[in-house]
C-alpha positions as CSV (number, residue, x, y, z in Angstrom):
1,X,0.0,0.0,0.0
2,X,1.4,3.8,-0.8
3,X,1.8,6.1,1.8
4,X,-1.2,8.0,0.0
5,X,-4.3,8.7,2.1
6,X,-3.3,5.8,4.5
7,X,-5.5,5.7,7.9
8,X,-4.0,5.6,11.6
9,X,-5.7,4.0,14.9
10,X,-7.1,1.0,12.8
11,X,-7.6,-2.0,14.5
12,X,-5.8,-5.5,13.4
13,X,-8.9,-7.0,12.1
14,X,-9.6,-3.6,10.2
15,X,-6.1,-4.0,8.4
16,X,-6.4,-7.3,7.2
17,X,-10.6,-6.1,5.9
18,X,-8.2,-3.2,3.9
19,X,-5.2,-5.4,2.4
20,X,-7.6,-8.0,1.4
21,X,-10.3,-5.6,-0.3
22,X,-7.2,-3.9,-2.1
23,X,-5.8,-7.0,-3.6
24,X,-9.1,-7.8,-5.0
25,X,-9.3,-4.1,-6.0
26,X,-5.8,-4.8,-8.1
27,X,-6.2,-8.7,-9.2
28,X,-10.6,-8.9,-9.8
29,X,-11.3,-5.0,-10.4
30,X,-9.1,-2.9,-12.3
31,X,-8.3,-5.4,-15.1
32,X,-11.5,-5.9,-15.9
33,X,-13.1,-2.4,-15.5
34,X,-12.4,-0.6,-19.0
35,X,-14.1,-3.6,-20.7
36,X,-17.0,-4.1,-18.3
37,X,-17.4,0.1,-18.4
38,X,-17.5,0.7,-21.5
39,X,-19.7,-2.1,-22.4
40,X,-21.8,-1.0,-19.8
41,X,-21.8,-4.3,-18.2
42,X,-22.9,-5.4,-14.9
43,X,-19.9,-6.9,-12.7
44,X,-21.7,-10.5,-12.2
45,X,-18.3,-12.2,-11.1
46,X,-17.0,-9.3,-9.3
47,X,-20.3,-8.9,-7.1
48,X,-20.2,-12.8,-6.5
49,X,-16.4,-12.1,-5.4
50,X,-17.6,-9.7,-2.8
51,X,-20.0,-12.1,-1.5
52,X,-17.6,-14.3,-0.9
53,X,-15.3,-11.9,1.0
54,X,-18.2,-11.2,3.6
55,X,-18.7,-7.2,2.2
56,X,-22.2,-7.1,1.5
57,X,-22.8,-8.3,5.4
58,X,-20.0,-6.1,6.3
59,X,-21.6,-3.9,8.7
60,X,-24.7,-6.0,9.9
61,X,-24.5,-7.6,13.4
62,X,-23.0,-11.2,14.1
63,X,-26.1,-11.8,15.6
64,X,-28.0,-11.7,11.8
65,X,-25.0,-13.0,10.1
66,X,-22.7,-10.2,9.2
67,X,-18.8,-9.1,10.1
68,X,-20.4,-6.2,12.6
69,X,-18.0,-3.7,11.6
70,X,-18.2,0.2,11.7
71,X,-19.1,2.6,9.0
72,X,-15.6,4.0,9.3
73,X,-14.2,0.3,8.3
74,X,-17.2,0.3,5.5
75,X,-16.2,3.5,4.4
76,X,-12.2,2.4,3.8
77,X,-13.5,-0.5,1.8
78,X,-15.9,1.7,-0.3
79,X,-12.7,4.0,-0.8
80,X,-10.4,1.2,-2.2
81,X,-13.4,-0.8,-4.6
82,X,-14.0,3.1,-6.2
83,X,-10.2,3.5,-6.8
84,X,-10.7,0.3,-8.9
85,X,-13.8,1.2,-10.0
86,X,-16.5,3.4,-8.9
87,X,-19.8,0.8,-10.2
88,X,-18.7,-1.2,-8.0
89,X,-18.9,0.5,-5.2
90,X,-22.6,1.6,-6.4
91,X,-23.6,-1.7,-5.8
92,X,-23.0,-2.4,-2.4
93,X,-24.1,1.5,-1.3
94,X,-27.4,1.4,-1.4
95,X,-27.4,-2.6,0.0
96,X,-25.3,-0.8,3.1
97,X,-27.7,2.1,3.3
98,X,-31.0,0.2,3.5
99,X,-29.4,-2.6,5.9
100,X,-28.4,0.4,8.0
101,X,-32.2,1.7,7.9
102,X,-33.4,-1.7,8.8
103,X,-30.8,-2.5,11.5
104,X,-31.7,1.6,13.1
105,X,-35.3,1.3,12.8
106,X,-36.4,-1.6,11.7
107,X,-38.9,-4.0,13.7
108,X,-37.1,-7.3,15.2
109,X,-39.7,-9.1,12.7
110,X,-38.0,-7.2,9.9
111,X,-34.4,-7.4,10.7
112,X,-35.0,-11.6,11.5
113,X,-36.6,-11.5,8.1
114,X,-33.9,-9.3,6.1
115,X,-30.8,-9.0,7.4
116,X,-29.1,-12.5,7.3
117,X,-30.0,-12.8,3.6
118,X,-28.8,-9.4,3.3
119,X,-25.4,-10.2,4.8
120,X,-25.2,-13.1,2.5
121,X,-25.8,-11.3,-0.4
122,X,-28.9,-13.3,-1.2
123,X,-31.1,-10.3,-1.1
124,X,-29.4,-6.7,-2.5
125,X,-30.8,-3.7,-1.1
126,X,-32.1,0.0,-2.9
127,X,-33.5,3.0,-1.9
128,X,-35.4,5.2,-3.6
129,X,-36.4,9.0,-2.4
130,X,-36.1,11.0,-6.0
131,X,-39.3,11.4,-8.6
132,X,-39.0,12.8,-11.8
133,X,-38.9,16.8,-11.5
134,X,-38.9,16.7,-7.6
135,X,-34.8,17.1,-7.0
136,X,-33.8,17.6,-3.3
137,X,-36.7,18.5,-2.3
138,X,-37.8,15.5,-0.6
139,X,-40.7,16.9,1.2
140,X,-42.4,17.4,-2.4
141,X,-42.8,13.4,-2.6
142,X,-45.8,13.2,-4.6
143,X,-46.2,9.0,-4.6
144,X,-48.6,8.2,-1.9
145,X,-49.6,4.9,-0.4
146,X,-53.2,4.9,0.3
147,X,-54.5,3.2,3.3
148,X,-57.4,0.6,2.6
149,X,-60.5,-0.5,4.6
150,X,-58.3,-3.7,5.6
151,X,-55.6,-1.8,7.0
152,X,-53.1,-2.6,3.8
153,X,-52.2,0.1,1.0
154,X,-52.3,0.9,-2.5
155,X,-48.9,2.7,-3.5
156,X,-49.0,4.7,-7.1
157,X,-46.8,7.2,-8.4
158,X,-43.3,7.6,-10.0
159,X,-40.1,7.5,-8.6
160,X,-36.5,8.0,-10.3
161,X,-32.9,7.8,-9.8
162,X,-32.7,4.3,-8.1
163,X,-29.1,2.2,-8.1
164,X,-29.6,-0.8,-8.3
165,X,-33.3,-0.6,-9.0
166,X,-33.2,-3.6,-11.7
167,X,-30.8,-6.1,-10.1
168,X,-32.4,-5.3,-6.2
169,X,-34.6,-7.6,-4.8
170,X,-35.2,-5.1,-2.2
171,X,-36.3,-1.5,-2.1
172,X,-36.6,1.3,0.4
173,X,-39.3,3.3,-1.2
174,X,-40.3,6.7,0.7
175,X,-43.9,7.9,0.2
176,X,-46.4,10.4,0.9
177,X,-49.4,8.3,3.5
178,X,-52.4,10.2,5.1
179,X,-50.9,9.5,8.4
180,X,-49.0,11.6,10.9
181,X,-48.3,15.2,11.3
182,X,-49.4,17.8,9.5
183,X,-46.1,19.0,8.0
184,X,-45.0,17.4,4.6
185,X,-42.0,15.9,5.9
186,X,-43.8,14.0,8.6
187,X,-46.7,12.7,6.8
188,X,-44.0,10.8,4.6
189,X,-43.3,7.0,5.4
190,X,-40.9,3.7,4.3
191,X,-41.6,1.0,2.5
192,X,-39.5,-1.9,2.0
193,X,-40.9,-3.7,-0.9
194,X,-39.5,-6.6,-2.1
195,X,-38.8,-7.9,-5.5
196,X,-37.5,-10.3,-8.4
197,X,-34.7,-8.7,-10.2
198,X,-35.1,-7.8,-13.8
199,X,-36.9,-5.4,-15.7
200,X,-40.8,-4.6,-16.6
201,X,-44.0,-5.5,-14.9
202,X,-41.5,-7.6,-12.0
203,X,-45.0,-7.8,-9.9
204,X,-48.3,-6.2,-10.3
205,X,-48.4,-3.0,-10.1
206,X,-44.8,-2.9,-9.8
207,X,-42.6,-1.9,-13.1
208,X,-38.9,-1.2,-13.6
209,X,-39.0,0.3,-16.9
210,X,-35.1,-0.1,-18.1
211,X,-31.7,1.1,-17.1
212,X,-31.0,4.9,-17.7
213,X,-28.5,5.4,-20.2
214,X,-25.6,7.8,-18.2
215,X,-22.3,9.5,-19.3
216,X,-21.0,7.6,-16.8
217,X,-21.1,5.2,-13.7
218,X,-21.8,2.6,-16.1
219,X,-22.3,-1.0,-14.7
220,X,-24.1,-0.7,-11.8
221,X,-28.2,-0.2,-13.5
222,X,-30.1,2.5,-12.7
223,X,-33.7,2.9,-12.7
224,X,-37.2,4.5,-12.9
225,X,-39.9,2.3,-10.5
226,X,-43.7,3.1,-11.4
227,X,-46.2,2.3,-8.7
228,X,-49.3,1.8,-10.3
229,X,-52.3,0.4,-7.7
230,X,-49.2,-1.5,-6.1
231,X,-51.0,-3.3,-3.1
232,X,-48.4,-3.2,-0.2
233,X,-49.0,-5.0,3.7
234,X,-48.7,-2.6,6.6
235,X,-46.2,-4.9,7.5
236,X,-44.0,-3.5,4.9
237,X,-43.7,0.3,7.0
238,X,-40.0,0.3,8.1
239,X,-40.3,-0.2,11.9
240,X,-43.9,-0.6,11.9
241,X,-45.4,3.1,12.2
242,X,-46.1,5.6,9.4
243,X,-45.0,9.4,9.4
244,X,-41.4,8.7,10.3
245,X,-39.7,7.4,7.1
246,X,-38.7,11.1,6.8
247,X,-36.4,10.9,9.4
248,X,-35.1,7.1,8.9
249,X,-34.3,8.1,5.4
250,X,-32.6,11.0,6.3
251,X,-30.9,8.9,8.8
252,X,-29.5,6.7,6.1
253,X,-28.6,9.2,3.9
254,X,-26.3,10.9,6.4
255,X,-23.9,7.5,6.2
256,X,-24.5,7.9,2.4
257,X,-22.8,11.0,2.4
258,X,-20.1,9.4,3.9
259,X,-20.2,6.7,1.5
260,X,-19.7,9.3,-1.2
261,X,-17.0,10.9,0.3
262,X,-15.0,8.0,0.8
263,X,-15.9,7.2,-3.2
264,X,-14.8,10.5,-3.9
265,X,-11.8,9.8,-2.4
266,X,-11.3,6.6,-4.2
267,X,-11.2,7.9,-7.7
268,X,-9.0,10.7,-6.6
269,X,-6.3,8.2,-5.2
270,X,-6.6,6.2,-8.9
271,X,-6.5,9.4,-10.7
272,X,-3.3,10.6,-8.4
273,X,-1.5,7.2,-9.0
274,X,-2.3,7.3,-12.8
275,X,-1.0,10.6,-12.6
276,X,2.2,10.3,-11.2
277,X,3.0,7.6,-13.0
278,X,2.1,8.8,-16.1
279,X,4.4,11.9,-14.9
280,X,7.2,9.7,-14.7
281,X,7.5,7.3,-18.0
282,X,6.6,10.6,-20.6
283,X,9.4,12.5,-21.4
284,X,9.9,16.6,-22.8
285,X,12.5,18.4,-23.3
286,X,15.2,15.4,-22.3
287,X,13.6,14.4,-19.3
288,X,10.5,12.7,-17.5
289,X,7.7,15.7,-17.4
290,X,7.7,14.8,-13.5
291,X,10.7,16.6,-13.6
292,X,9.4,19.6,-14.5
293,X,8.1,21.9,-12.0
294,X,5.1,22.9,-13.5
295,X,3.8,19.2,-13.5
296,X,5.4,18.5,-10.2
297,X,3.6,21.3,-8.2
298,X,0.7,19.3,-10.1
299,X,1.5,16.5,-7.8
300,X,1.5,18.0,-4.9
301,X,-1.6,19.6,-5.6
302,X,-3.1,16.6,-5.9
303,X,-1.9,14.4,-3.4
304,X,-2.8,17.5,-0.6
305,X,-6.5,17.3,-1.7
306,X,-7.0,13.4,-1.3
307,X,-5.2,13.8,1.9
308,X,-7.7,16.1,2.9
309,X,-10.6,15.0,1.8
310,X,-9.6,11.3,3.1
311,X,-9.2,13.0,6.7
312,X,-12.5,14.6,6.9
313,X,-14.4,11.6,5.8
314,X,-12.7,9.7,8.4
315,X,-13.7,12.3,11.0
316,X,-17.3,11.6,9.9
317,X,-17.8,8.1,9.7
318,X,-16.0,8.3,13.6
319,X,-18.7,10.3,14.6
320,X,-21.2,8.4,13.3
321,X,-19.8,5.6,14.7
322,X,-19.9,6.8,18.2
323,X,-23.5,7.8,18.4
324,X,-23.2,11.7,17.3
325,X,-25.1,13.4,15.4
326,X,-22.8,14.2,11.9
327,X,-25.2,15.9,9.5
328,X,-22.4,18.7,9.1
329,X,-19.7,16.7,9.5
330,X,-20.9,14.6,6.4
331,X,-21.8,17.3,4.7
332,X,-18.2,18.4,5.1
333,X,-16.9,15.6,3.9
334,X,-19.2,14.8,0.9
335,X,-18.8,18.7,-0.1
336,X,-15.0,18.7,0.1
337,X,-14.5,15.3,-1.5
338,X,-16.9,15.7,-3.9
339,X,-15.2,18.7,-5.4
340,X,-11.7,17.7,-5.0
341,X,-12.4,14.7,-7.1
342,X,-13.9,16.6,-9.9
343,X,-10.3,18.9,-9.1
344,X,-7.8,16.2,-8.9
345,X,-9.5,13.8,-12.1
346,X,-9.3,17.1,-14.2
347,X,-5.7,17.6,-13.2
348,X,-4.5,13.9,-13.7
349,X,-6.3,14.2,-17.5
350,X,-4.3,17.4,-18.4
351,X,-0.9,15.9,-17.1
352,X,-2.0,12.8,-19.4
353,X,-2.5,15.6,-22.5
354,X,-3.8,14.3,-25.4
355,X,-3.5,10.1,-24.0
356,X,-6.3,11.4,-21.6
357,X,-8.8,11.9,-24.3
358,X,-8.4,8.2,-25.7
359,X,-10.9,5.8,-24.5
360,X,-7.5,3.4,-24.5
361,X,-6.8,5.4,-20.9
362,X,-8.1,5.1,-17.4
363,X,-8.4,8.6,-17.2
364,X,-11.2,8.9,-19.5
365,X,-13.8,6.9,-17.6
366,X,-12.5,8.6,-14.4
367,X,-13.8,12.1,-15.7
368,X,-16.9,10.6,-16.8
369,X,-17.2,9.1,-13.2
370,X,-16.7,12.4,-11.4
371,X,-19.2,14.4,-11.8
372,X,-21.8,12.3,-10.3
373,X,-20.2,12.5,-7.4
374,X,-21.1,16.5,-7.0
375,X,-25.0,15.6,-7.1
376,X,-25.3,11.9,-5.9
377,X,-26.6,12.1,-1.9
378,X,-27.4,16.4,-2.5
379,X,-25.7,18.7,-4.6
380,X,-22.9,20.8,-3.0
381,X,-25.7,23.3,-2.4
382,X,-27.6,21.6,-1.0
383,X,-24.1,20.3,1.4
384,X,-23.6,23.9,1.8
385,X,-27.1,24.4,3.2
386,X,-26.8,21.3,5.4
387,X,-23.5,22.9,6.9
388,X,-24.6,26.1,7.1
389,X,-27.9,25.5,8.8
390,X,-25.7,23.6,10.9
391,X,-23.1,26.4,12.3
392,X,-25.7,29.0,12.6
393,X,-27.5,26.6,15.1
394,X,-24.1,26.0,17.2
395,X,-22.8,29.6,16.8
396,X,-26.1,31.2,17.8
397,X,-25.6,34.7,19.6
398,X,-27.7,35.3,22.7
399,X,-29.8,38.0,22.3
């Protein structure tokens, strides 16, 4: 391992998760990514490699089956499988986020009943907030879940933007019901509806329409998922009670956000190292370009932002860890990250020159990967807002 964006205090057990994940990364991941990517191809053997290495039960209890680790060793394996290649990472995100929903606030009927397949890898986990046209404003939710005369519910509406939506078999679906406060955001519960993979009609009233054709993040599907007089038990509420899925999914995506960080951080160590060695075998002038000072203050550049951005993530997912609140910790994190990996990709493709624009190059697929990271879990507005919102609450003069 480089000295690059290395992580101290980690437990025995926590190194070994790290070397193992990375020699996957370098034997099962990066050889195979340019073909799989530009084919846009989903990573069957690689997904069935991380079953076998325990990662899609990584964080779940012992109890239901899983390792039991914390979301700061979750978020160092997310970092290494995005420097090989970011789909991958896709995949196991919103599995992690939904088994975190489910282990927070999920009824002990519900975590029997999903988690041990879940850390097996037998059931994969999405989520789904977005609807066409509705953006961050999650309050907005327009798909409702009606309640019936026999205490079940008729779901219809729209909803967009789901990873994973075709090859899930198990969605986290937020919804507008009649029940709870009178606010938006509290009359808005959790669903966890589960599935056959695939696409169309997968059950009635259920249809995944096709995978979303994207400049990038190739791979990994995502979806639409149409609700149209989808009949849903009232067993299926996360944790039992309706008006709360607000707050659970809010919940969940405040480890996201540290998810994308450390992704963020992932593709900026792989951009760095094609970088610098890129730096070293072209030669100008007589000499390697490294040499030169103009690409070398490049370097350093670089390698100051992953550093960076690799230390606040960690701070967050510590946070979380210990019980705290980290809403503008993750924020942080995701903002920073986000934006130094658009920064440090768009640096490592002008030191390739020309090379960079071939589709022959690693580099190319990294800028196309990128910018999703500056909208995926909030825009760096909307981080901005988070943050913000955040200080003026701590910093609050007494009048």
């Amino acid at each position: 391992m480089t000295r690059l964006a290395q992580t101290a205090d980690l437990t025995d057990v926590q190194t070994e998760i790290l070397a193992t994940v990375r020699s996957f990364v370098d034997k099962e991941i990066i050889p195979n990514a340019q073909e799989l990517e530009h084919g846009d191809v989903y990573p069957t053997e690689i997904v069935e490699g991380l079953k076998e290495l325990g990662i899609f039960g990584l964080t779940i209890p012992e109890e239901f089956g899983g390792l039991g680790e914390s979301l700061l060793t979750y978020a160092l394996v997310v970092e290494e499988i995005a420097r090989g290649w970011m789909s991958v990472s896709g995949v196991i995100n919103t599995h992690f986020i939904v088994a975190y929903m489910i282990m927070q606030h999920g009824t002990q009927e519900q975590k029997e009943r999903f988690l041990p397949r879940m850390a097996a890898g037998e059931v994969r986990g999405a989520f789904s907030m977005s609807e066409p046209g509705l953006g961050s404003d999650v309050a907005g939710i327009r798909t409702k879940a009606t309640k019936q005369a026999d205490g079940d519910y008729v779901i219809d509406g729209q909803k967009m933007w789901l990873t994973n939506g075709g090859s899930s078999t198990l969605v986290a679906a937020l919804v507008r019901t009649d029940e709870g406060a009178e606010k938006a955001h509290q009359n808005l519960t959790t669903f966890l509806i589960e599935k056959p993979a695939g696409f169309g009609e997968v059950k009635p009233g259920l249809t995944i329409p096709g995978k979303i054709d994207k400049m990038g993040y190739k791979g990994v599907d995502t979806t639409e998922l149409v609700f149209d007089g989808y009949q849903a038990s009232a067993e299926d509420i996360l944790g039992g009670t309706p008006g709360r899925g607000f707050a659970q999914m809010m919940d969940g995506v405040e480890v996201g956000r540290v998810n994308v960080a450390a992704r963020a951080c992932g593709i900026s160590i792989r951009a760095f190292e094609l970088a610098i060695a890129y730096a070293q075998q072209r030669e100008t002038f007589g000499k390697p370009i490294a040499q030169h000072q103009a690409i070398a203050f490049q370097l350093a550049e670089m390698a100051t932002k992953v550093e960076a951005a690799h230390a606040l993530m960690v701070r967050a997912a510590r946070l979380k860890d210990s019980g705290e609140r980290n809403d503008v910790e993750a924020g942080m994190a995701k903002l920073l990250a986000s934006e130094y990996c658009a920064e440090v990709t768009t640096q490592s493709f002008r030191i390739h020159g020309g090379y960079g624009y071939s589709k022959e190059y690693e580099i190319e697929r990294l800028m196309r990967e990128a910018p999703f990271l500056l909208i995926g879990e909030g825009t760096s507005e909307i981080q901005k807002t988070i943050i913000s919102r955040g200080l003026l609450k701590e910093y609050a003069l007494k009048r």
